[in-house]
Every structure is written in C-alpha cells, then in structure tokens.
C-alpha positions as CSV (number, residue, x, y, z in Angstrom):
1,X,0.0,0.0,0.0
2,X,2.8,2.5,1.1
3,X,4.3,1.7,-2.3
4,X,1.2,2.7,-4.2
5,X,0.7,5.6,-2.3
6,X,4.1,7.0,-3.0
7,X,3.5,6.5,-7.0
8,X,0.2,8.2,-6.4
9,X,1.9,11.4,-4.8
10,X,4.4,11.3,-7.8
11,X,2.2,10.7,-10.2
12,X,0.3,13.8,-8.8
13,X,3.5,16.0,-8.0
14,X,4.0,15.2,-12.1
15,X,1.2,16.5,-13.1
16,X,0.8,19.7,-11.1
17,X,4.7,20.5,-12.5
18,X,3.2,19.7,-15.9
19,X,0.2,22.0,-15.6
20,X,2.5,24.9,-14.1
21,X,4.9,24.4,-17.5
22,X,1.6,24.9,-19.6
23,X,0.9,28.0,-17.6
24,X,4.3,29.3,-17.5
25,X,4.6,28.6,-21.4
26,X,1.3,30.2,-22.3
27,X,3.1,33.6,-21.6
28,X,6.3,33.8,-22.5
29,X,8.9,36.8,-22.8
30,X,9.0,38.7,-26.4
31,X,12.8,38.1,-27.8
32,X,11.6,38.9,-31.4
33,X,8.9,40.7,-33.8
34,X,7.6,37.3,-35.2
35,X,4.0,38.0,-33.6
36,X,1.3,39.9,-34.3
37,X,-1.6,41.5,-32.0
38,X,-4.8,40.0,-31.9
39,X,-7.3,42.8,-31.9
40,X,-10.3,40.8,-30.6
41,X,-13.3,42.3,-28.4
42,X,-15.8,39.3,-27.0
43,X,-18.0,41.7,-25.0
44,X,-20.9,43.4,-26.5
45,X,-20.2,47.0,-27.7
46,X,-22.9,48.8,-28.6
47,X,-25.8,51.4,-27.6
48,X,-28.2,50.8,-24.4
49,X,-30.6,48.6,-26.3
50,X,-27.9,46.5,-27.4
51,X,-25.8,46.2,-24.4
52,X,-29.2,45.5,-22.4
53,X,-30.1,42.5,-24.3
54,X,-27.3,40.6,-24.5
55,X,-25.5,41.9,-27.3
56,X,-28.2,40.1,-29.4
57,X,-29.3,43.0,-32.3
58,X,-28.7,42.0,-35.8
59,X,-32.4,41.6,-36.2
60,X,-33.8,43.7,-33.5
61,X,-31.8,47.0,-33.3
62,X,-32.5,49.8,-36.0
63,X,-31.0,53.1,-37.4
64,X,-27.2,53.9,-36.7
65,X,-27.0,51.8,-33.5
66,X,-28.0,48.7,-35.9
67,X,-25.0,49.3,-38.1
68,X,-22.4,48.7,-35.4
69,X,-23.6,45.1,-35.9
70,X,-25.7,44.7,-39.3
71,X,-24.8,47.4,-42.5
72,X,-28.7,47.1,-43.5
73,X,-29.8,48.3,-40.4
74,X,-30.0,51.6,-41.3
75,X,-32.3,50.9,-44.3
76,X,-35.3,49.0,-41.8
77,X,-37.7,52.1,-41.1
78,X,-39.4,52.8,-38.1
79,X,-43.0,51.7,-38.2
80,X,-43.5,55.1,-37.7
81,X,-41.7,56.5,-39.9
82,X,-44.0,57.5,-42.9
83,X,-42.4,60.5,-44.7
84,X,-40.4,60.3,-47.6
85,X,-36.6,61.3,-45.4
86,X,-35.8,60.7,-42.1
87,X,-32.7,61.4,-40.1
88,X,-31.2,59.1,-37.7
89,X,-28.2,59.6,-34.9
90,X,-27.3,58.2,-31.3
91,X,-24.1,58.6,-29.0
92,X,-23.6,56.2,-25.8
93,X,-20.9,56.5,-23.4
94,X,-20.0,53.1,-21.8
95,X,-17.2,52.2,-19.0
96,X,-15.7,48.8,-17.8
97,X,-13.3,50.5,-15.3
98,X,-14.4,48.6,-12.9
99,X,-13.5,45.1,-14.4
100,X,-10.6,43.5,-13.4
101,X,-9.6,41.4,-16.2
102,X,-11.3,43.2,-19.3
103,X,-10.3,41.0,-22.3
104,X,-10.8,37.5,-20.5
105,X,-7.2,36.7,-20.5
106,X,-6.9,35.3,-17.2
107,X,-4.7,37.8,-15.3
108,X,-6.3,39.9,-12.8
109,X,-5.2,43.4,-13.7
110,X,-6.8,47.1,-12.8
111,X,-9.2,49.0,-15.1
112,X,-10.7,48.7,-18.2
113,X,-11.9,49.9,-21.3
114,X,-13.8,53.3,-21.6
115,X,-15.9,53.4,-24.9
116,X,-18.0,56.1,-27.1
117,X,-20.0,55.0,-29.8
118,X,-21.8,57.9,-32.0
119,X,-23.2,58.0,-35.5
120,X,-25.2,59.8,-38.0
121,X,-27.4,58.7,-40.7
122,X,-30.5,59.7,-43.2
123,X,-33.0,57.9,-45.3
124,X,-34.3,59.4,-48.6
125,X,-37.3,57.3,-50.1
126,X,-35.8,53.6,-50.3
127,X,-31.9,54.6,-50.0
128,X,-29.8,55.0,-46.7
129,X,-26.3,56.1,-45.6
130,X,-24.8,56.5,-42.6
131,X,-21.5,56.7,-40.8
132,X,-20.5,55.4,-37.0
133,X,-17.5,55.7,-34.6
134,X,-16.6,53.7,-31.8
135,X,-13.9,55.1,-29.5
136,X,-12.2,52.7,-27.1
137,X,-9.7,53.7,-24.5
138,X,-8.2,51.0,-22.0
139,X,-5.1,50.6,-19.8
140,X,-2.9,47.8,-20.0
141,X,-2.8,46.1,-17.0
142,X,0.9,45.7,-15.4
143,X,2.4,48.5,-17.5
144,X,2.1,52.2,-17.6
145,X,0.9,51.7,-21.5
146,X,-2.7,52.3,-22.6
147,X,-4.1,51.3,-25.9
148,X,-6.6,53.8,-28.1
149,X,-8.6,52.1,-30.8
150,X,-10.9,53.8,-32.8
151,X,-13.4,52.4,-35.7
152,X,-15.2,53.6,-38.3
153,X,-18.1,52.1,-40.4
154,X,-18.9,53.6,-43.3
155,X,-22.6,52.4,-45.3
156,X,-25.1,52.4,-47.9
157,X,-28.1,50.4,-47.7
158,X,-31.1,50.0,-49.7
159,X,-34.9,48.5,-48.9
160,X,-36.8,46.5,-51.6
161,X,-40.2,47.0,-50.6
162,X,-41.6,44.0,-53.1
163,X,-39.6,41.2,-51.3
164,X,-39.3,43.3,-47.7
165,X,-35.6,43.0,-47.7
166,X,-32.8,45.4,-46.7
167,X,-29.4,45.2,-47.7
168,X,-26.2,47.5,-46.8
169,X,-22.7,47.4,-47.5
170,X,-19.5,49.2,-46.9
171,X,-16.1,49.8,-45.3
172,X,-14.9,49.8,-41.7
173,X,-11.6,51.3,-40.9
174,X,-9.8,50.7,-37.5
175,X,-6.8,52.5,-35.9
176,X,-4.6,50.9,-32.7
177,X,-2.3,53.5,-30.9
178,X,-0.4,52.2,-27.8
179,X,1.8,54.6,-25.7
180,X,2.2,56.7,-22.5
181,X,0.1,59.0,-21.2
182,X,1.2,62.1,-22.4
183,X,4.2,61.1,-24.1
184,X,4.4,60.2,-27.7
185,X,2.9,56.9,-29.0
186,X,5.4,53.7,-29.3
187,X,3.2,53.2,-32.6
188,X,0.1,53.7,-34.2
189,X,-1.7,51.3,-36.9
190,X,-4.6,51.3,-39.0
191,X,-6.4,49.2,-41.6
192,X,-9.6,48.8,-43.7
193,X,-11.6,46.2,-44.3
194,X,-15.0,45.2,-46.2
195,X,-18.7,44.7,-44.2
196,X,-22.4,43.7,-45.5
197,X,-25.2,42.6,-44.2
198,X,-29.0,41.8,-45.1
199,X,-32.3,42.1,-43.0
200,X,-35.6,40.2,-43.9
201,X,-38.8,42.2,-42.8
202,X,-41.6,40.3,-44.1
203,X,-44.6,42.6,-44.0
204,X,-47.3,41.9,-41.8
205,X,-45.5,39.3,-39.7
206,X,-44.1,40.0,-36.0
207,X,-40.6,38.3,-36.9
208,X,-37.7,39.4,-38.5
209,X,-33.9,38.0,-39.6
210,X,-30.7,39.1,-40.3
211,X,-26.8,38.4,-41.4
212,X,-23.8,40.1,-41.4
213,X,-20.0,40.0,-42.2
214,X,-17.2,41.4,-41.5
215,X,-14.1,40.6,-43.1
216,X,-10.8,40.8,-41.3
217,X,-8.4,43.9,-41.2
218,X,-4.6,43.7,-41.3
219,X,-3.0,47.1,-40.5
220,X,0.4,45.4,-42.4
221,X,4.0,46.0,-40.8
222,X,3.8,47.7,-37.6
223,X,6.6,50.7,-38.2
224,X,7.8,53.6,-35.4
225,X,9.5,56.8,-36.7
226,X,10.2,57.9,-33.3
227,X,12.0,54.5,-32.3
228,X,14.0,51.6,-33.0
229,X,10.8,48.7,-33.3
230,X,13.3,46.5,-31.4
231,X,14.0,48.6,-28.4
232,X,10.8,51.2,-28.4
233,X,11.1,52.8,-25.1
234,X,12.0,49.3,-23.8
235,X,9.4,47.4,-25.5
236,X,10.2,45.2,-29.0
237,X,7.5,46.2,-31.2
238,X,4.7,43.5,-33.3
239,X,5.7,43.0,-37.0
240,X,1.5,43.1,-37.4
241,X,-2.0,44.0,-35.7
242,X,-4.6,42.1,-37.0
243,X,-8.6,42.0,-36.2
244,X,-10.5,38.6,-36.9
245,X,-13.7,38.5,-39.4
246,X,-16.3,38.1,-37.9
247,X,-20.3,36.5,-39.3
248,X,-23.3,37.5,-37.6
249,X,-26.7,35.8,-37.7
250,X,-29.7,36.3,-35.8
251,X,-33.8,36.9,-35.2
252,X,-36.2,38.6,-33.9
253,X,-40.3,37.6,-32.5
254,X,-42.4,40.7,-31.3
255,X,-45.4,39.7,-28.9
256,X,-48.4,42.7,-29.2
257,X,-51.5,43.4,-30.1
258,X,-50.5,44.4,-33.4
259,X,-48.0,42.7,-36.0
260,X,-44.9,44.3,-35.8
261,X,-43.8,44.8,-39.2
262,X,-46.4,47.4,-40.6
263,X,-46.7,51.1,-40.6
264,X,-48.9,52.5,-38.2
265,X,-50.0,56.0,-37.7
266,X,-48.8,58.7,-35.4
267,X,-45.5,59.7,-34.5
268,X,-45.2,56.9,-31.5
269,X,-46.5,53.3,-30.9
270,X,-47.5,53.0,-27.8
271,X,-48.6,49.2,-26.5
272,X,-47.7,47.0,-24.1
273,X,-44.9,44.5,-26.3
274,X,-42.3,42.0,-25.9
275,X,-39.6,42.0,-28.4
276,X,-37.0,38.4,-27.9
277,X,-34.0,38.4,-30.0
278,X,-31.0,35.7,-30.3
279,X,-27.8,36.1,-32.4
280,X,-24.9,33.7,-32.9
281,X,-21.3,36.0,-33.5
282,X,-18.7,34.1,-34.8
283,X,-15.2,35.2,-34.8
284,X,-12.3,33.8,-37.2
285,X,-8.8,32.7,-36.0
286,X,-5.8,35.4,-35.9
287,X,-2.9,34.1,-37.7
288,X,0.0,34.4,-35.0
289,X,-1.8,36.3,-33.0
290,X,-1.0,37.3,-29.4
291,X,-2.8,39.3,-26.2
292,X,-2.9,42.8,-26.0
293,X,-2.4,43.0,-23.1
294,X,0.5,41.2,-22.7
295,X,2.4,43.2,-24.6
296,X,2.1,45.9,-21.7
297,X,4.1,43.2,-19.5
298,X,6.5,42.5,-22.6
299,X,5.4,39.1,-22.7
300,X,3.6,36.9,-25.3
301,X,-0.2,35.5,-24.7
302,X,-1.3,32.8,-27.6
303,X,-4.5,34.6,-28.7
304,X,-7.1,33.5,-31.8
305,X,-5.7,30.0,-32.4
306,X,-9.0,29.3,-33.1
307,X,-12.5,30.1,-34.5
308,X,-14.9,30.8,-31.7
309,X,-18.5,31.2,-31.0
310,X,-20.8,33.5,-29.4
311,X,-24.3,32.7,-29.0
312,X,-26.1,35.7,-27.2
313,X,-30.3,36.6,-26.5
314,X,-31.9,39.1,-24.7
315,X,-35.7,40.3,-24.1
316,X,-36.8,44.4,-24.5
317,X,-40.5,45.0,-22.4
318,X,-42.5,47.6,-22.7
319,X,-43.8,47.4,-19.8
320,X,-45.6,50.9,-19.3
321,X,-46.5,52.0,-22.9
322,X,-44.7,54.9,-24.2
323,X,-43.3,55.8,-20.3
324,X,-41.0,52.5,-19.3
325,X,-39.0,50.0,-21.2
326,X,-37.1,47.1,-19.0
327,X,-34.5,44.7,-20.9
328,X,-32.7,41.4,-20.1
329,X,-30.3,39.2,-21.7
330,X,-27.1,37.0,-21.8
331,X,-24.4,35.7,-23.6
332,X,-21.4,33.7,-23.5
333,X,-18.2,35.2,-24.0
334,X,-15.6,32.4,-25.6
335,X,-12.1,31.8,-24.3
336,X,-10.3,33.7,-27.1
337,X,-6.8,32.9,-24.6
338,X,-4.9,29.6,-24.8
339,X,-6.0,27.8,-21.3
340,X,-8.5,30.1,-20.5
341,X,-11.8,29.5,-20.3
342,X,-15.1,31.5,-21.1
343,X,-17.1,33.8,-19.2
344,X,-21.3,34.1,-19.1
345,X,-22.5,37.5,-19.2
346,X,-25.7,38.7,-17.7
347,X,-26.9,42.0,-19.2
348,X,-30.0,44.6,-18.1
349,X,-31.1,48.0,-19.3
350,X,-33.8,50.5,-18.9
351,X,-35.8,53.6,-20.8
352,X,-37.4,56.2,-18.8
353,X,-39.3,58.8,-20.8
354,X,-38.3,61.9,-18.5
355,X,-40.0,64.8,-21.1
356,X,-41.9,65.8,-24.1
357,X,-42.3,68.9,-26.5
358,X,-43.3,69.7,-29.6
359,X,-40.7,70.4,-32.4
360,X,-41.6,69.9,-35.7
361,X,-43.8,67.6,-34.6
362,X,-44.0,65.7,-30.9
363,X,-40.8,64.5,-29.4
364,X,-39.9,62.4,-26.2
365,X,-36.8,62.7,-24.6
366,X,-35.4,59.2,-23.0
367,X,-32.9,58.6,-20.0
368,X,-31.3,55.2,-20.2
369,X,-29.2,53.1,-17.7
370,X,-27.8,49.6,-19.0
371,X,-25.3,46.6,-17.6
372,X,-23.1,44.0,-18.3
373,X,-21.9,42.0,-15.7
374,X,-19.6,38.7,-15.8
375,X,-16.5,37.1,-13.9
376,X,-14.5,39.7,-13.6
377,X,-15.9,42.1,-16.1
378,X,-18.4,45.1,-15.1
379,X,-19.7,47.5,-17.7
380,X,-21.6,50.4,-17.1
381,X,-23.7,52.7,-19.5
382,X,-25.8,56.1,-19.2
383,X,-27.6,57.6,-22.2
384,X,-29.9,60.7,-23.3
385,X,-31.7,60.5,-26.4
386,X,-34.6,60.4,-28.0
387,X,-37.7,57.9,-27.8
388,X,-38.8,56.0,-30.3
C-alpha cells in the first residue's frame, strides 16, 4: 500500500509540474517581432438597447445603432416612420473600469476599457447612408501603457419593398495606438476592411432575420518613426495587428396586439410589447496572433488560435406604454486565450421617458441606464436620447 501511495503522490506532483509548465509557457517573454496582435473584443459594444439584451441585435436593433452590428440596419424604417426622409443619430458612453480582467485573459489586472460610440445617418425614399464611430480607450494592465482604438463604419443600404428586404454594405476602418500617457505613441496602426449585411422584414409578420459580415483587417507592418521597433522605449514592437472577421446571424419575434412589421399611424407606438432576440457571432482565428495585453508586460499570450463562438439573447418590455421600457439578456463570451476559459455574461437596461415637447412635430426625450456583468468584467452605461 505505502508503495502505491508513494507512485500516487508522484504521479500527482508530475502533473501539477506539468500543468505549471503549460501556464508558465502560455506567456512567454517577447525576444523577437515574429507576432502579431490579436485585436479581438468578445464583449458586447454597442448602444443601451444593445448592451441590455445581451449583445443580441442583428435583427432587432434599428438606425445607426444597428450598423455597429448589421450594414442594412439603417435601411429597416421605423413603423412610424411615414415621410419620404428621415434622419437618424445616437451617442452612448460606456465604461468597464471597474472590471478587473477586461479582455478575459486570465490575469487579474486594474481598469478597463472606456468606450463612445456615436453615429449619424439619413434615409431618402428607399436609399440610406450612414457613418458610425466607436472610440475605445483602456489601460494595460501591469504596465504604464494604454491602448486607443478607434473604428469607423462607413454604409449604404437599400430596402426592396416587393420582397421586404434590406441590404447594406460598406467599409470599416480601425486604428490601434499604444503609448504613454502624455508622451508620444510607441506606434500607431490602422487598416480597412469590407462589411455587409441583409435584413428580412416580411410585411405583416411580427418576426424578422438578419446576417452580417465582417471581413478581417490587417493594418500590415507595424513601423515607429520615433523609435528603433526592437528597443521602443524598452518594448520590442509587433511585425503586425490584425482584427478577426467576424459572421453575424440572428432573429427577432415581437409579442403585441399588433404585428410588428407594418406602418402605423402617429408619431409613437405605444402598447404593451415583448420583443425576444438571439444572435450567434462568430469570430475567425488570428494568424499568429498574441494578447494585447501582454504586450504591456513584454510578454507573449497565444491569442485567436482558433475560431470561436458566441451565442447571445436578450428580451426588450414595454412594460408601461410609451413611459417604461425594462431589458434582459445574456451571452457567453468564448475563451479567445490559450487555457482560459469562457465567461457568461448577464446584461439589463432601462428607458425612462423623462419629457416631451413639440418640435416639428412631438418629441420624447429618454434617460437610459444599461449593464453587463460577468467574472470579472463590469460594464456600465448612461444615455440621453430620443424615444422611439
């Protein structure tokens, strides 16, 4: 017996050394440029409505705040909307600085990411166009670095009434900076790459479906004028950054008295309604791709080995017609990290009509609250805007 035991505490002493290698050699120190950055976000990024269901909005979500996920998004019409133009805008202000380990990569760090997504976009008879921005600004944990990124989707979508189909295409272009504060940047990269997407609307029915796509970006050889990339302020430089494609899929099922999809007079719809909407996000593999934020330690993270998948759902109430709105969702974030799991995310928002006045017609003015909570991850979100 005492024989067996001993082999048992080897056998277990081998395997704890074994799983401490596999740690250790997930992040190892960066000798050379032969990596790139793997410019991957898992969380959901997008206005209130968004963020408060779960991320899930290829279907669901209209007007700019739809084209952060879908291109056509901008070309489905209100049901209210009966004039021949329209004009469409939003602007959210998000923050995860309360997360400890933003990007899911396993080390507990401080902060997180600070984000501002805005856009602006119009509709004349059955042709749309609109541009967003999303501005993200994060820390990186364990260094005195902090990464900017900034994206912009640029789109034209149509809506072909006979078959109640809207489709939009475009380009997105994305810039990384990483540096001190208030110092000059160790480097600064950008890139453009191709979207669509296409929304069914079948007239009459409460349901609606939706795609998109998102090819990947490759900003090419990172360069520095201000440095040598192999000693940059103590730091050796990636050769590339590169962000994933990504495919989009999803629908949408509104519960009210009335189906959903059909114009309907005045300037609001006011009824009790429950909207549920699911989307699946998947995200291609990074070719030699590596953490973000291990580069702030000068270390190297495998990241986007693999193709991963994000199924996500949510439900929008309105629960007191034209006054309250209450939303609920979830989604599972995917280990994007070598040896580190996933993370579920639970998600809630609110609208609270807080005023209304006539200009050019009736308007409503909307305060919004929304949350995103997971392992480790907290994001925050306040909004003013219109009701529709």
């Amino acid at each position: 017996m005492r024989g067996k035991f001993h082999v048992t505490v080897l056998v277990i002493a081998c395997l704890q050394l074994w799983l401490l290698a596999g740690r250790a050699a997930a992040q190892v120190p960066i000798t050379d440029r032969a990596y790139a950055i793997d410019l991957y976000d898992g969380v959901a990024i997008g206005d209130t409505t968004l963020i408060g269901m779960g991320g899930a909005g290829a279907a669901n979500v209209g007007g700019t705040a739809g084209v952060l996920l879908n291109p056509a998004a901008i070309a489905v019409r209100s049901t209210t909307d009966a004039s021949s133009w329209s004009v469409d805008w939003h602007l959210d202000v998000v923050t995860a600085r309360y997360s400890s380990d933003y990007d899911n990569n396993g080390a507990t760090g401080s902060g997180g990411a600070s984000l501002v997504t805005t856009g602006l976009g119009g509709r004349f008879r059955n042709w749309s166009a609109a541009a967003t921005a999303t501005v993200q600004s994060s820390p990186l944990a364990g260094s005195s670095l902090e990464a900017d990124a900034a994206q912009i989707r640029i789109v034209v979508a149509t809506w072909l009434p006979r078959i109640g189909l809207a489709v939009g295409g475009g380009v997105q272009t994305g810039r990384l900076e990483i540096g001190q504060t208030n110092a000059a940047p160790l480097f600064s990269i950008s890139g453009t790459g191709l979207i669509a997407g296409a929304t069914w609307v079948p007239a009459q029915e409460s349901f609606r479906l939706a795609a998109a796509v998102d090819t990947s970006i490759d900003g090419g050889e990172v360069t520095s004028s201000s440095c040598d990339p192999m000693d940059c302020n103590g730091y050796i430089l990636p050769e590339h950054v590169r962000a994933p494609w990504r495919f989009v899929t999803g629908g949408a099922y509104r519960f009210a008295p009335t189906a959903w999809n059909q114009q309907v007079a005045g300037p609001f719809r006011d009824e009790k309604a429950l909207t549920i909407a699911a989307d699946l996000v998947v995200t291609g593999a990074t070719s030699n791709g590596y953490g973000l934020e291990a580069f702030g330690m000068q270390t190297l993270q495998p990241s986007g080995r693999h193709v991963v998948v994000s199924p996500r759902a949510g439900l929008d109430y309105e629960w007191k017609p034209g006054k309250l709105r209450v939303r609920i969702g979830g989604y599972w974030e995917p280990g994007r990290f070598d040896g580190v799991d996933g993370r579920f995310h639970t998600t809630f928002g609110a609208d609270l009509r807080v005023l209304q006045f006539p200009f050019f017609g009736p308007r409503r003015i909307r305060l919004s609250v929304t949350g995103d909570l997971a392992s480790r991850y907290r994001n925050l979100g306040l909004s003013i805007g219109f009701w529709h």
